[in-house]
C-alpha positions as CSV (number, residue, x, y, z in Angstrom):
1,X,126.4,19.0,124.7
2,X,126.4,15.6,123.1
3,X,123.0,14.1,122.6
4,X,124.6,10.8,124.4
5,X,125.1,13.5,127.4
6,X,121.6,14.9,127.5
7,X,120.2,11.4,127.0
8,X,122.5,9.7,130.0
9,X,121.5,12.7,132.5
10,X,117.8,12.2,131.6
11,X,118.3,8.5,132.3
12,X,120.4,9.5,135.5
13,X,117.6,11.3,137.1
14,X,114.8,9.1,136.6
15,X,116.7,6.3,137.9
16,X,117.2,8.9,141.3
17,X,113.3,9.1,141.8
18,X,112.4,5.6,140.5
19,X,110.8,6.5,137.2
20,X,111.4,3.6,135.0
21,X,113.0,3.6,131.7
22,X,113.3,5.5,128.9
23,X,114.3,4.1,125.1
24,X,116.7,5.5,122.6
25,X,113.4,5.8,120.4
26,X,111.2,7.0,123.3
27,X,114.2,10.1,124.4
28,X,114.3,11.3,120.7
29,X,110.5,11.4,120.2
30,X,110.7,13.6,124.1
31,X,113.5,15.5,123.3
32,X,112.9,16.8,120.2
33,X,109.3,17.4,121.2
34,X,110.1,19.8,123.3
35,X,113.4,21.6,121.9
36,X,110.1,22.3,119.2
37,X,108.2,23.8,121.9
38,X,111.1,25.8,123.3
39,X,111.6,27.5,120.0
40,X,107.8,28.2,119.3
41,X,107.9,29.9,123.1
42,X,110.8,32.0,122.2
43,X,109.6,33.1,118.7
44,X,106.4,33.9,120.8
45,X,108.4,35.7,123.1
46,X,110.3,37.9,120.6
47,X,107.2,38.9,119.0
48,X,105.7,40.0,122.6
49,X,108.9,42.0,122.9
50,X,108.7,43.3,119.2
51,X,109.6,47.0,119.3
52,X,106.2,47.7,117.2
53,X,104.2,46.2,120.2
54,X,103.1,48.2,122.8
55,X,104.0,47.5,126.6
56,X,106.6,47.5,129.0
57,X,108.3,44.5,127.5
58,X,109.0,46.4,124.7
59,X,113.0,46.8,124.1
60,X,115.6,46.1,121.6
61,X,117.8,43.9,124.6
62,X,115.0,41.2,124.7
63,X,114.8,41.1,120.9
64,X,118.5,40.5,120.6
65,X,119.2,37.8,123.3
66,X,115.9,35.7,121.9
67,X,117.4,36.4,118.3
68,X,121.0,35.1,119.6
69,X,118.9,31.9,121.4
70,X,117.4,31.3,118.2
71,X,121.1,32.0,115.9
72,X,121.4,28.0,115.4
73,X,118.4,27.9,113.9
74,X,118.7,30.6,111.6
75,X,119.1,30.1,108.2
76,X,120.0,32.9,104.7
77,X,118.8,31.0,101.5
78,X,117.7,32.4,98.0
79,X,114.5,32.0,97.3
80,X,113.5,32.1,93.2
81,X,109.9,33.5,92.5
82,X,108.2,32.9,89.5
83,X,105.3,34.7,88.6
84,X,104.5,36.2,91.9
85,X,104.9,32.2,93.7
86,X,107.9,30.5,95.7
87,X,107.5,27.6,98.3
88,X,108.5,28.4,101.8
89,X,112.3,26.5,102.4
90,X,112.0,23.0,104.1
91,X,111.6,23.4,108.1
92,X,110.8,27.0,107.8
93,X,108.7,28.5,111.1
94,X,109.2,32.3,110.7
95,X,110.1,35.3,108.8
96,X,113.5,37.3,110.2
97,X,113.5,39.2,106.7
98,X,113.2,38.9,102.9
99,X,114.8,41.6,100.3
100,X,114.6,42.1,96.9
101,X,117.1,43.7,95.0
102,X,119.0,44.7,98.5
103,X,114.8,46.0,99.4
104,X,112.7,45.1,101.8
105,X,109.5,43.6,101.5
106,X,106.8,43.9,103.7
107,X,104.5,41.4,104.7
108,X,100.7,42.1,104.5
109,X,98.0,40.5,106.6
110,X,95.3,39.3,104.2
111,X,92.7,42.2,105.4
112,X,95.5,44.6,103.8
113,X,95.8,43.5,100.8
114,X,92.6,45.6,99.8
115,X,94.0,48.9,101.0
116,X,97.3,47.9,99.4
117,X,95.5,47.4,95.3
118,X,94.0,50.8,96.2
119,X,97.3,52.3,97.7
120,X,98.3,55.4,95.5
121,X,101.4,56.5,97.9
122,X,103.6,53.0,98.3
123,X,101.9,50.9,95.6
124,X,103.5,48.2,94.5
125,X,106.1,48.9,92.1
126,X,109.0,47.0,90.1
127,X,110.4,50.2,88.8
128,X,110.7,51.7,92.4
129,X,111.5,48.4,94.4
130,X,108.1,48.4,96.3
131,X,107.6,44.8,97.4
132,X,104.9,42.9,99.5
133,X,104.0,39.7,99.9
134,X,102.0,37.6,101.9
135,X,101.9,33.3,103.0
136,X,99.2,31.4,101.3
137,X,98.7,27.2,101.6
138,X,98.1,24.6,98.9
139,X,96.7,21.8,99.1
140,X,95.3,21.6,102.1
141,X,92.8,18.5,101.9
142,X,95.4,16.2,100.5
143,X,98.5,14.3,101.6
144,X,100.9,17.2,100.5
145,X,100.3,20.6,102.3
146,X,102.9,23.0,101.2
147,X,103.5,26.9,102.0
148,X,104.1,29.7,99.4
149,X,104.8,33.4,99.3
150,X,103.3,35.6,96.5
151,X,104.3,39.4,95.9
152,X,102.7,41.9,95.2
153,X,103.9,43.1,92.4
154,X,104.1,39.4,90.8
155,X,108.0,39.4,89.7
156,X,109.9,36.6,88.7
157,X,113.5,36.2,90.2
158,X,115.6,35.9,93.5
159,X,114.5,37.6,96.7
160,X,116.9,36.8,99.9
161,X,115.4,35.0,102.6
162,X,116.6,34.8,106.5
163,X,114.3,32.9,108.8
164,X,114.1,30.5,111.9
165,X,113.9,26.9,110.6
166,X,112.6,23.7,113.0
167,X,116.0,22.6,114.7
168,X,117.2,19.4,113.4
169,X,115.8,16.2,115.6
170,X,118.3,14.5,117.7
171,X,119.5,10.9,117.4
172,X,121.0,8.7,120.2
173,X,122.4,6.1,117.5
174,X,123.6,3.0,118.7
175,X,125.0,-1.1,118.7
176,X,124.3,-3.9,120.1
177,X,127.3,-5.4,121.8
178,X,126.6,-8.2,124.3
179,X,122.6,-8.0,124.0
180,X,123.0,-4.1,125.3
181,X,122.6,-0.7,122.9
182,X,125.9,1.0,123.2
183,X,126.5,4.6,122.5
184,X,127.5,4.8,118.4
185,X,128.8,8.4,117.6
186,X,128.7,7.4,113.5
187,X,125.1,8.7,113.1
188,X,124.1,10.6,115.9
189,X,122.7,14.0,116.2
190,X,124.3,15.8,118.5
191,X,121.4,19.0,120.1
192,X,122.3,22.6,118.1
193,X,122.0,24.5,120.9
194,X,124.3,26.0,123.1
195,X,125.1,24.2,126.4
196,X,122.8,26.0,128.8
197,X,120.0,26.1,126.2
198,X,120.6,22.2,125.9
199,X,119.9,22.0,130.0
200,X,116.6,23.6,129.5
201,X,115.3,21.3,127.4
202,X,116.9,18.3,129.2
203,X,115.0,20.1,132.4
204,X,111.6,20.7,130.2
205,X,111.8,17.1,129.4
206,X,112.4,15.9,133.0
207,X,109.4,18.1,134.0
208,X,107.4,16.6,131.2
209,X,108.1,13.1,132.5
210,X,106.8,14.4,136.0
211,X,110.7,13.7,137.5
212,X,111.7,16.6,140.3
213,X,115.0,17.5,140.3
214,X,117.1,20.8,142.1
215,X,119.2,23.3,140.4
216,X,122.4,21.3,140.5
217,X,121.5,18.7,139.6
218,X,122.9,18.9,136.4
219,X,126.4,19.7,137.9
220,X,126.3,16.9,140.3
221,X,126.2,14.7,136.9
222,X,128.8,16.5,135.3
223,X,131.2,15.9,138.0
224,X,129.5,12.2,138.9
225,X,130.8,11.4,134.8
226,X,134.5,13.1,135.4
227,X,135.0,11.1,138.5
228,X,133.2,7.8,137.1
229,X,134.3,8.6,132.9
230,X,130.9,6.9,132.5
């Protein structure tokens, strides 16, 4: 879905139940709002559905359709530590994984890092590839608050990273031709998601804006564009 496409059908259904207007500036501050809010409810959701959380929601299938949901916001990147210390990638949200020479370390809470410094089973180790770390914040009082892992054991060198980043904002550029702002692909931002995914937020916005609308809807527009190309 084009973010030309999501913006015209929001525009389409306010103008059905008489709800104003809605700027270029105004649908990008909305949309990607809530496309924010949509991924914070589904990481939510996959940790609810975590298999180390007890419940009947508990199950691999929920963890795998959230996880392909979230897939283009997922990101692989190399992190370098030095001395224990590496800042968090740009955008990051959550942890998926992080490995160390091809091993997995394990986050610790902060009440567990005690237990761990006394640990005499799975201490951590360099020479045996035992790695923990934990999420710590700088800076907090100032202009420039900025995230960090430290391991335990401090190491310096690459650890692999894959995480859920914020998804990129969307941008309805445009041009003036005749006092009017027409549609400009050239610097847009098309949404990331897939199609249906796309519809939810379009619908998330429309609820947000207080606009009812019905279940087709969406294909009434679709087929309202083929038969007008507008």
């Amino acid at each position: 879905m084009t973010v030309d496409y999501a913006y015209k059908y929001i525009l389409w259904q306010m103008n059905k139940n008489q709800a104003g207007s809605l700027s270029a500036t105004e649908f990008g501050y909305l949309y990607n709002s809530e496309q924010l809010a949509f991924t914070n409810d589904l990481l939510g959701a996959w940790q609810k559905n975590n298999n180390s959380k007890q419940g009947n929601l508990t199950g691999l299938i929920e963890n795998q359709t959230i996880l392909n949901k979230l897939a283009p916001c997922t990101f692989e990147i190399d992190l370098e530590f030095v001395n224990g210390y590496t800042k968090t990638p740009p955008k990051y949200l959550y942890n998926l994984g992080l490995l160390r020479n091809d091993y997995k370390m394990f986050y610790l809470t902060k009440d567990q890092i005690f237990n761990l410094k006394k640990d005499v089973i799975d201490a951590p180790s360099i020479a045996n590839n035992i790695y923990y770390f934990t999420d710590l914040y700088s800076n907090i009082a100032s202009a420039t608050f900025e995230r960090y892992f430290y391991s335990y054991p401090a190491f310096t060198g690459i650890a692999k990273l894959w995480y859920v980043g914020k998804p990129d904002d969307v941008l309805w550029n445009f041009t003036i031709v005749a006092g009017r702002q027409v549609y400009n692909q050239t610097g847009s931002q098309n949404p990331i998601w897939d199609d249906i995914t796309a519809q939810e937020i379009c619908n998330r916005c429309l609820k947000k804006l207080g606009v009812h609308f019905k279940d087709g809807d969406f294909v009434n527009y679709g087929n309202s564009v083929i038969q007008t190309a507008n």
